[in-house]
N, CA, C and O of each residue as an XYZ file, in Angstrom:
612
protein
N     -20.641    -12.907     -4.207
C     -19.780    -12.193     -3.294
C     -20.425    -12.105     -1.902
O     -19.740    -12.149     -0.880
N     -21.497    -12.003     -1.894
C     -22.291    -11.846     -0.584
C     -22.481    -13.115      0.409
O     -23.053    -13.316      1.480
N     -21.662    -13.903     -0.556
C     -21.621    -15.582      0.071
C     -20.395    -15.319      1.524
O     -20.544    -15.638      2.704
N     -19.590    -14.848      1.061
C     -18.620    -14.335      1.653
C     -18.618    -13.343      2.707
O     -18.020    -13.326      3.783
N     -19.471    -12.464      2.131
C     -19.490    -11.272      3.519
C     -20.131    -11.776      4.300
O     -19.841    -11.407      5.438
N     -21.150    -12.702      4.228
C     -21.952    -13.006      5.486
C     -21.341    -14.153      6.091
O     -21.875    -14.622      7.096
N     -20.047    -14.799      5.515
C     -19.569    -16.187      5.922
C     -18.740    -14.814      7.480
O     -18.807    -14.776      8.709
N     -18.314    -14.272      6.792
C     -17.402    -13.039      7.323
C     -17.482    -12.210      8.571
O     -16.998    -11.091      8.402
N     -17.963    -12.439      9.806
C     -18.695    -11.863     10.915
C     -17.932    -10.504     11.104
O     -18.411     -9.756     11.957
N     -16.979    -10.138     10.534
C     -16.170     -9.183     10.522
C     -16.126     -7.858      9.309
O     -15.559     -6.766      9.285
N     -17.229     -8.750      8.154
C     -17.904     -8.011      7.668
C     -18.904     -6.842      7.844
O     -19.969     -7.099      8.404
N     -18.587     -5.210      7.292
C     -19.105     -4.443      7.618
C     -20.387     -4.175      7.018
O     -20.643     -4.611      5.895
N     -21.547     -3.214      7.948
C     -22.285     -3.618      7.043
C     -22.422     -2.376      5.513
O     -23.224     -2.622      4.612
N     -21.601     -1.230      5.480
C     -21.066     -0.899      4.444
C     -21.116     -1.616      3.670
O     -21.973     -1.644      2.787
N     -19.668     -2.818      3.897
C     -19.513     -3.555      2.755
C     -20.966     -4.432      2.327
O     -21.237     -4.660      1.147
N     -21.650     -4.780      3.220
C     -22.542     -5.537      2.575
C     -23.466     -4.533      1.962
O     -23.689     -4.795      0.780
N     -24.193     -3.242      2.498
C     -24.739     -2.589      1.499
C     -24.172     -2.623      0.230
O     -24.883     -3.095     -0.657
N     -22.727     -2.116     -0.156
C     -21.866     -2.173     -1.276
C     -22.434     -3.307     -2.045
O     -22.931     -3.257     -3.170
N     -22.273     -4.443     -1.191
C     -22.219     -5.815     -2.530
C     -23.455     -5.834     -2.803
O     -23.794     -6.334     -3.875
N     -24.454     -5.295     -1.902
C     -25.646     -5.794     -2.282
C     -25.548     -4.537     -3.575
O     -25.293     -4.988     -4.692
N     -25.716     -3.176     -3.475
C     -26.082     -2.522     -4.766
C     -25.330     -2.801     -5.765
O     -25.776     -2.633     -6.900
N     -24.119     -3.253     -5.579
C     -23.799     -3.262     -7.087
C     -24.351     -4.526     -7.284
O     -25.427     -4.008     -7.582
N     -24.557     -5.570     -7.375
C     -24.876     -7.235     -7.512
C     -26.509     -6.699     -8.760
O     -26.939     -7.009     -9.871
N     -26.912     -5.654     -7.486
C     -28.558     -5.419     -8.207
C     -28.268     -3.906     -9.446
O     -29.049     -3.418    -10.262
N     -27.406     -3.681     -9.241
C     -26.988     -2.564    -10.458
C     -27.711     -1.186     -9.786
O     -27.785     -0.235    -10.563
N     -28.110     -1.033     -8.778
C     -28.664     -0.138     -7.631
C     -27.684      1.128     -7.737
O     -26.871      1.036     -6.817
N     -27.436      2.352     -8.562
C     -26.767      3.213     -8.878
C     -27.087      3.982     -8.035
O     -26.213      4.511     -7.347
N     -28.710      4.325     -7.803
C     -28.849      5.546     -6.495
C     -28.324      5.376     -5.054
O     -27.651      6.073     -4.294
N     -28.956      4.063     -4.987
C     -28.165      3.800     -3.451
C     -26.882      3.329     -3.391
O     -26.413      2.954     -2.317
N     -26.256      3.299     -4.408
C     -24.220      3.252     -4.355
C     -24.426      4.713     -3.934
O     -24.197      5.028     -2.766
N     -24.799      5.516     -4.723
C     -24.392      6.976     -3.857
C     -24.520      7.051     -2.796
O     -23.522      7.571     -2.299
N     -25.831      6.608     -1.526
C     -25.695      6.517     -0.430
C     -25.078      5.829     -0.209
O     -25.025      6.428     -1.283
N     -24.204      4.821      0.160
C     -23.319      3.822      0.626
C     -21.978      4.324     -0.025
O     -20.989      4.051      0.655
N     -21.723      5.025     -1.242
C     -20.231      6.175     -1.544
C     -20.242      7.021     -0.181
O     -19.320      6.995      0.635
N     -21.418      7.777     -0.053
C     -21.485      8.728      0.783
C     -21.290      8.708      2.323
O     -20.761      9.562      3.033
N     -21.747      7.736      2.599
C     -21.231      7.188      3.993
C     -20.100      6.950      4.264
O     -19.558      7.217      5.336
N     -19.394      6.190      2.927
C     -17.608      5.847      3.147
C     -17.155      6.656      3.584
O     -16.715      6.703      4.733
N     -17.140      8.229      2.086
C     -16.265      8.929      2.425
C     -16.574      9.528      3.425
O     -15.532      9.967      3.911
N     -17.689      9.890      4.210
C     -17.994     10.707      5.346
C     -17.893      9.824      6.332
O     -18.674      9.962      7.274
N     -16.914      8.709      6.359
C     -16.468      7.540      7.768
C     -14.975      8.195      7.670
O     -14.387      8.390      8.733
N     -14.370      8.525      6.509
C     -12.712      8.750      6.561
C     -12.511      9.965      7.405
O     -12.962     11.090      7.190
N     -11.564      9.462      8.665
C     -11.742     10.412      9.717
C     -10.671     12.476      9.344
O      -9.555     12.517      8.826
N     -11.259     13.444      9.677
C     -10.719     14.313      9.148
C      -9.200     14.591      9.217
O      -8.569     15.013      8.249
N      -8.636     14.318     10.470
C      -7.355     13.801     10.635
C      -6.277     13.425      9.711
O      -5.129     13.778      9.440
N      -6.886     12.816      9.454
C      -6.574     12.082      7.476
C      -5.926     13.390      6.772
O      -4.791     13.398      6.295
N      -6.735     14.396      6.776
C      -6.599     15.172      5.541
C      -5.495     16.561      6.248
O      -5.245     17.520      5.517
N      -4.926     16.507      7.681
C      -4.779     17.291      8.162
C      -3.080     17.277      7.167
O      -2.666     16.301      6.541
N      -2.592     18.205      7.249
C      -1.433     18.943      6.814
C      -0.918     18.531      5.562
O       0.247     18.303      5.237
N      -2.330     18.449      4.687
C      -1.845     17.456      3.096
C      -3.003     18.300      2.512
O      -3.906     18.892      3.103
N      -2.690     18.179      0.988
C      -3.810     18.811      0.287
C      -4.564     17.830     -0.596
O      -5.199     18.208     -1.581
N      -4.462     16.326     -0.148
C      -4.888     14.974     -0.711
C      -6.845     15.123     -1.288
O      -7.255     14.425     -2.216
N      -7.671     16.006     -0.625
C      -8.657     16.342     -0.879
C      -8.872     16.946     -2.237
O      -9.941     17.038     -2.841
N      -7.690     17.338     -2.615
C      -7.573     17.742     -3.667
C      -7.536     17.348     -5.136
O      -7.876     18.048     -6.090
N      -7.111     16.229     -5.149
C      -6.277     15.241     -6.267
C      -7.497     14.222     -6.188
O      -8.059     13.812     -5.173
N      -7.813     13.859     -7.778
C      -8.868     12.876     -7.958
C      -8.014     11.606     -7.592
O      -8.428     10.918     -6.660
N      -6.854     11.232     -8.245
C      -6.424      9.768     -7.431
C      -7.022      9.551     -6.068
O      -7.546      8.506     -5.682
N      -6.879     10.663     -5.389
C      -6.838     10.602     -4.074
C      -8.223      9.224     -3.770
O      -8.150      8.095     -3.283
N      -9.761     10.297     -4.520
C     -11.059      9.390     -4.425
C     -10.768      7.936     -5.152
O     -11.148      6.868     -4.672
N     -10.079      8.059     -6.311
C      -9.774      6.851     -7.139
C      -9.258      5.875     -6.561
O      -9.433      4.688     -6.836
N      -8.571      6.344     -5.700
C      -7.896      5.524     -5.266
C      -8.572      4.545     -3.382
O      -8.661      3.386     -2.975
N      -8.793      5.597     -2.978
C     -10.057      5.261     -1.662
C     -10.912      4.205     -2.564
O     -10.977      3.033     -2.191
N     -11.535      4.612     -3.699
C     -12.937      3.470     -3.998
C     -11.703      2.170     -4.801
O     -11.736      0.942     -4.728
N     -11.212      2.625     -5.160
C     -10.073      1.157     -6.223
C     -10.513      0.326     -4.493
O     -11.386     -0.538     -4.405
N      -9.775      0.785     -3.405
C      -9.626     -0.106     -2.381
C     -10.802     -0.563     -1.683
O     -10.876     -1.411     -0.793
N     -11.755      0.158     -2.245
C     -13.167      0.001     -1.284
C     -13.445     -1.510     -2.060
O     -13.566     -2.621     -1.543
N     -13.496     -1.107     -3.509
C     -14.175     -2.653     -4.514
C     -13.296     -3.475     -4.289
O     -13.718     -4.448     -3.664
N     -11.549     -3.517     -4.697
C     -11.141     -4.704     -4.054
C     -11.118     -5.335     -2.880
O     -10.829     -6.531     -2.926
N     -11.377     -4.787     -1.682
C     -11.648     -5.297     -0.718
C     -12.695     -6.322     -0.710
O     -12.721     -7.129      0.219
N     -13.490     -6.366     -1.576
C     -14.608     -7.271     -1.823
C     -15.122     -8.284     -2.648
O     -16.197     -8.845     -2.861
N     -13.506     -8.324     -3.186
C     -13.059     -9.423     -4.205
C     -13.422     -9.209     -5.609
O     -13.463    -10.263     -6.244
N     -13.784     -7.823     -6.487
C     -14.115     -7.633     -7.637
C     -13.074     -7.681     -8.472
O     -11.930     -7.985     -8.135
N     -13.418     -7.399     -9.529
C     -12.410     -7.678    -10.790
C     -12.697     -6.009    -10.805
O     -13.760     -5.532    -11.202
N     -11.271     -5.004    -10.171
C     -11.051     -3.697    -10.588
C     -10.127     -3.182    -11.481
O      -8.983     -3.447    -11.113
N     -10.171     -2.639    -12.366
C      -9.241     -1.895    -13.119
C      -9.501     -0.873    -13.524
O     -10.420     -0.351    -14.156
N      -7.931     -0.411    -12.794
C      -7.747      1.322    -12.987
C      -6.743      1.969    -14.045
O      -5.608      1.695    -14.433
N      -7.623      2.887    -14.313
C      -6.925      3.251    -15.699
C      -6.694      2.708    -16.739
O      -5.641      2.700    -17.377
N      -8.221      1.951    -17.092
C      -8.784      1.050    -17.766
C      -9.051      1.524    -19.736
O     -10.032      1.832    -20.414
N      -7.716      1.358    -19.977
C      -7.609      2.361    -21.278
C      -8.352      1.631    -22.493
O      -8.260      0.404    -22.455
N      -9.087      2.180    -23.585
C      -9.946      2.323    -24.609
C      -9.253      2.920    -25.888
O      -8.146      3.438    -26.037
N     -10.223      2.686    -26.708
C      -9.569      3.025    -28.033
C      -9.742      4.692    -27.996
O      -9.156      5.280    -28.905
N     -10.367      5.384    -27.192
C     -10.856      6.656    -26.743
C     -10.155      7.475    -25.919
O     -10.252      8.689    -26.104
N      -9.124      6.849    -24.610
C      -8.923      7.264    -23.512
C      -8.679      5.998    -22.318
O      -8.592      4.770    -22.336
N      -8.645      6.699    -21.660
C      -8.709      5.632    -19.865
C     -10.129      6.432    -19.310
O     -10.454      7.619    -19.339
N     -10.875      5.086    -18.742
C     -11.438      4.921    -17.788
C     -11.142      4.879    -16.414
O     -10.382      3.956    -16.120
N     -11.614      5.804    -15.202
C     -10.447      6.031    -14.057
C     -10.703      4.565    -13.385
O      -9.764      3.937    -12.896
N     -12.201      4.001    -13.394
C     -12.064      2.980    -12.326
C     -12.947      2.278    -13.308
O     -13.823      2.936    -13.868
N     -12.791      0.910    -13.592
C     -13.653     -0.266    -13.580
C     -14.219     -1.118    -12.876
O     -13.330     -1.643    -12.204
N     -15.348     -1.637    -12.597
C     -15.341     -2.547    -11.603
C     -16.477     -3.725    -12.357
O     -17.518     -3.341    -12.890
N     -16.092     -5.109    -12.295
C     -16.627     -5.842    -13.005
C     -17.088     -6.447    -11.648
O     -16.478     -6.293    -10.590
N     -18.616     -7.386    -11.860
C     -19.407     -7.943    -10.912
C     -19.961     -8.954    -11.609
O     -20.047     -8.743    -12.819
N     -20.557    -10.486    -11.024
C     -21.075    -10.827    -11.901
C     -22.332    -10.514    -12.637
O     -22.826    -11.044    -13.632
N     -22.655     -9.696    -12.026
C     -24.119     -9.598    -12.569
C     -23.885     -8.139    -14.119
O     -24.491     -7.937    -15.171
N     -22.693     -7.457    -13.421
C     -22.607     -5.895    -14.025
C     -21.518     -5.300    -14.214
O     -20.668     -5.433    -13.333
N     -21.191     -4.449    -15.428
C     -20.159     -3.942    -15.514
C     -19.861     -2.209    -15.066
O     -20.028     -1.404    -15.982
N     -19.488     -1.722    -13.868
C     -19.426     -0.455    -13.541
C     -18.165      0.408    -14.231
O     -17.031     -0.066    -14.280
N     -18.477      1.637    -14.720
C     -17.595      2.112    -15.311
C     -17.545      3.941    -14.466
O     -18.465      4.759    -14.433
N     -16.380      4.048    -13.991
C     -16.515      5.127    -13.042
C     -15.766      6.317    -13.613
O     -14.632      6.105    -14.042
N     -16.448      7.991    -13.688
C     -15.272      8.484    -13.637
C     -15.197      9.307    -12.656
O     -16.075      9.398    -11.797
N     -14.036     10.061    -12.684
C     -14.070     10.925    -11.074
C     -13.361     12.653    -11.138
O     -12.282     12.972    -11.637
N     -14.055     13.269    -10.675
C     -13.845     14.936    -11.125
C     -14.006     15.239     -9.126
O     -14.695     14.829     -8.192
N     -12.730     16.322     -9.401
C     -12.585     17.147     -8.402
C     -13.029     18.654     -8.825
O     -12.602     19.210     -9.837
N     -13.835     19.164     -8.018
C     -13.775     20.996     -8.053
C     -12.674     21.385     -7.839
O     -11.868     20.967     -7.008
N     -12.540     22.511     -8.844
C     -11.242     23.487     -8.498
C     -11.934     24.614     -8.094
O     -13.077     25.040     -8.260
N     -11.154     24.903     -7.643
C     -11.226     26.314     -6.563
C     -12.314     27.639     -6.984
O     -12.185     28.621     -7.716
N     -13.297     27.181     -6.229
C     -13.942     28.348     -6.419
C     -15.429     28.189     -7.971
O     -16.367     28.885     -8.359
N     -14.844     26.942     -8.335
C     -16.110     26.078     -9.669
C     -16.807     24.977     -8.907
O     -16.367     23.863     -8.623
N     -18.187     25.604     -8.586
C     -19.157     24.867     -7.452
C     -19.739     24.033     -8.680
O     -20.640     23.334     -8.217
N     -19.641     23.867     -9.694
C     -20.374     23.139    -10.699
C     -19.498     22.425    -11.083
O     -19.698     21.465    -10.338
N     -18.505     22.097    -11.800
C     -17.444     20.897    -12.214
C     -17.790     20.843    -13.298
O     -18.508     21.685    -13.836
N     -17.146     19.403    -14.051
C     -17.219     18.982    -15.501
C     -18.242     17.802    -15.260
O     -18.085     17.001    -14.338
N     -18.997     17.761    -15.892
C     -19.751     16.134    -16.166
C     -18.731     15.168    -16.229
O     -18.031     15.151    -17.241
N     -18.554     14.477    -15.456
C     -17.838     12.900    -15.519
C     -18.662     12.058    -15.974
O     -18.232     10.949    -16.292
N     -20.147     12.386    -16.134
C     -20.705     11.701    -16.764
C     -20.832     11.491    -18.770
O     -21.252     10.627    -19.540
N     -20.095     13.051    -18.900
C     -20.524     13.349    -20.429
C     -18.873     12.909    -21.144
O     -18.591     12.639    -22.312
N     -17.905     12.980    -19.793
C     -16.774     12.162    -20.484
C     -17.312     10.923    -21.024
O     -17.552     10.873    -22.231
N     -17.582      9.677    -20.100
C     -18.017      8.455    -20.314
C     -18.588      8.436    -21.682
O     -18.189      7.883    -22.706
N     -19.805      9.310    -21.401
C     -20.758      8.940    -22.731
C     -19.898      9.326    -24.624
O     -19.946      8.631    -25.638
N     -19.279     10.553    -24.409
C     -18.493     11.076    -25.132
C     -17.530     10.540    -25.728
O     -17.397     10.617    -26.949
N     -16.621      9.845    -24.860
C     -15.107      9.015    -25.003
C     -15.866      7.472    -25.324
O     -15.092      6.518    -25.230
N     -17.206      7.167    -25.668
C     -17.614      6.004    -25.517
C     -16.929      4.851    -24.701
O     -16.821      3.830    -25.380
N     -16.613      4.782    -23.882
C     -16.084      4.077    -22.621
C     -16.822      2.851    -22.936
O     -16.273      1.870    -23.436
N     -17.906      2.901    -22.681
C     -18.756      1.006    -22.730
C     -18.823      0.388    -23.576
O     -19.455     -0.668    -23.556
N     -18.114      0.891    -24.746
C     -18.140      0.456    -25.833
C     -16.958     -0.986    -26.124
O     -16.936     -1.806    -27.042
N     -16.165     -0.844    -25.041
C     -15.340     -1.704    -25.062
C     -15.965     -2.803    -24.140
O     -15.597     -3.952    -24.383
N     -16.732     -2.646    -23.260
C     -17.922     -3.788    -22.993
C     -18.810     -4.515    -23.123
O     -19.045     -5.510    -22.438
N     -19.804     -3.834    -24.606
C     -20.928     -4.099    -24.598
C     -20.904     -5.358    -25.104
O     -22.059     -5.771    -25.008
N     -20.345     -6.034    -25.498
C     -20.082     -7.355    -26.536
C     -20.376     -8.636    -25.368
O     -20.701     -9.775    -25.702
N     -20.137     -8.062    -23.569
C     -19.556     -9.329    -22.564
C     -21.218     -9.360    -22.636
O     -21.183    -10.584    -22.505
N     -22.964     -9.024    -22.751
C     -23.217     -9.406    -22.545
C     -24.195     -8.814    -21.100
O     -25.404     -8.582    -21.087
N     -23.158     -8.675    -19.906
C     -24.026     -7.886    -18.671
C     -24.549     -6.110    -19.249
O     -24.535     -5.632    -20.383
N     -25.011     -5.435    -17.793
C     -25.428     -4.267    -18.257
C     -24.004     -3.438    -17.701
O     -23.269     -3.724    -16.756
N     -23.942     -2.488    -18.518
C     -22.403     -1.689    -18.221
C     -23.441     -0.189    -17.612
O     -24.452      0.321    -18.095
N     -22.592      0.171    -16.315
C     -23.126      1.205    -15.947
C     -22.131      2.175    -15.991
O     -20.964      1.913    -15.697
N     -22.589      3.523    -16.415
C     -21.695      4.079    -15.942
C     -22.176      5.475    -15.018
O     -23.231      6.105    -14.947
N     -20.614      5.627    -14.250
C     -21.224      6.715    -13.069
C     -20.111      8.133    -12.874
O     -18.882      8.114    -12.820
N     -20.571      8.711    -12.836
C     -19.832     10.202    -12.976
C     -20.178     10.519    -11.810
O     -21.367     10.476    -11.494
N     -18.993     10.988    -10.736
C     -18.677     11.244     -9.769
C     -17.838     12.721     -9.373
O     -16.722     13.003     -9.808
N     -18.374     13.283     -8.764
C     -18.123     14.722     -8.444
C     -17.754     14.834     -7.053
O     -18.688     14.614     -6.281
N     -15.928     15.299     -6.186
C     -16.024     15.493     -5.256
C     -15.517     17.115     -5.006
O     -15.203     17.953     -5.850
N     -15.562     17.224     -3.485
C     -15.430     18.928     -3.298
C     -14.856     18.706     -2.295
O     -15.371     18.190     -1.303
N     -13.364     19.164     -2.430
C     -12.459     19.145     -1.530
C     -12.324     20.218     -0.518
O     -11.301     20.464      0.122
N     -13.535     20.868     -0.435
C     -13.338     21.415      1.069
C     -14.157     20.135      1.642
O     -13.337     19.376      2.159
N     -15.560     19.586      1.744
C     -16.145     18.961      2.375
C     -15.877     17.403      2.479
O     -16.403     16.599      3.248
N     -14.533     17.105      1.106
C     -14.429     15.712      0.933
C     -15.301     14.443      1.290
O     -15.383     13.545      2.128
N     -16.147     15.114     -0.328
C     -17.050     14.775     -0.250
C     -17.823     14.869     -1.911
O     -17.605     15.629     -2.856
N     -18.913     13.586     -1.706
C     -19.899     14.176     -3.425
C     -20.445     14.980     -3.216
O     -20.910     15.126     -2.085
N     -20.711     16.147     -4.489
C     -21.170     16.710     -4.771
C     -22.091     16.930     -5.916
O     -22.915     17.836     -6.045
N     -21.726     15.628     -6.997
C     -22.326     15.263     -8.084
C     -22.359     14.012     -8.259
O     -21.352     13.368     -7.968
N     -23.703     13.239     -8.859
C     -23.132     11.884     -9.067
C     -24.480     11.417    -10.326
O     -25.703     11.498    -10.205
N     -23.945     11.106    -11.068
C     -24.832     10.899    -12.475
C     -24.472      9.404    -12.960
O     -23.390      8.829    -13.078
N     -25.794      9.003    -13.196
C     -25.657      7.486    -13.789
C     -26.168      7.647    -15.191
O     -26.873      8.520    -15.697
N     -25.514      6.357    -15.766
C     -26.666      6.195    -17.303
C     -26.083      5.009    -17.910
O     -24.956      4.695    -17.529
N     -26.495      4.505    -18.535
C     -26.326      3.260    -19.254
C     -26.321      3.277    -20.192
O     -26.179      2.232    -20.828
């Protein structure tokens, strides 16, 4: 993929941080490079809507962040368990995302990470072979923004 962003002079270098961590399975620094996105989406955005609110909302921002970069994404990536909110396949790796909003006034949230592990989510992967990551994602819709973000494999 990175063949591309750099063919790409119009390529950001976001996106190339992006391709580079996921390519290397780099889970800590996707959080920095998550974190920058959403803190680029101008506040304006959020003015006379309560979109900060609603996990699609993030689901849907990152669905567009990975396809933009030519991955194999799928959302609402259902299991013998449940749906997975976001998939994102790479060649090197299989990312498995989930995504939790705070409600009002719960500065702590649910583990999106203990869904994954729980609902066995990677289980419908492990057979392809790459490493399946998965990442539990926490945002807080006053700051729209992470607030949690847990990896594990």
């Amino acid at each position: 993929m990175l063949e591309l962003l750099t063919k790409n002079s119009k390529a950001s270098t976001i996106q190339r941080n992006l391709d580079r961590v996921m390519s290397t399975g780099d889970a800590e620094n996707l959080r920095e490079v998550f974190h920058s996105f959403f803190a680029s989406v101008p506040h304006d955005w959020y003015r006379k809507n309560q979109l900060s609110g609603f996990e699609g909302y993030y689901a849907s921002v990152a669905y567009a962040y990975f396809a933009s970069l030519g991955y194999q994404v799928i959302a609402e990536d259902t299991t013998n368990r449940g749906r997975i909110d976001l998939t994102i396949i790479t060649k090197n790796s299989i990312w498995i995302f989930e995504f939790k909003v705070l409600s009002s006034g719960d500065k702590k949230g649910k583990s999106p990470l203990a869904q994954i592990q729980e609902k066995r989510y990677a289980e419908k992967y492990r057979s392809d072979g790459r490493p399946v990551i998965g990442v539990g994602v926490v945002f807080d819709p006053e700051t729209r923004n992470i607030v949690s973000w847990e990896t594990g494999r």
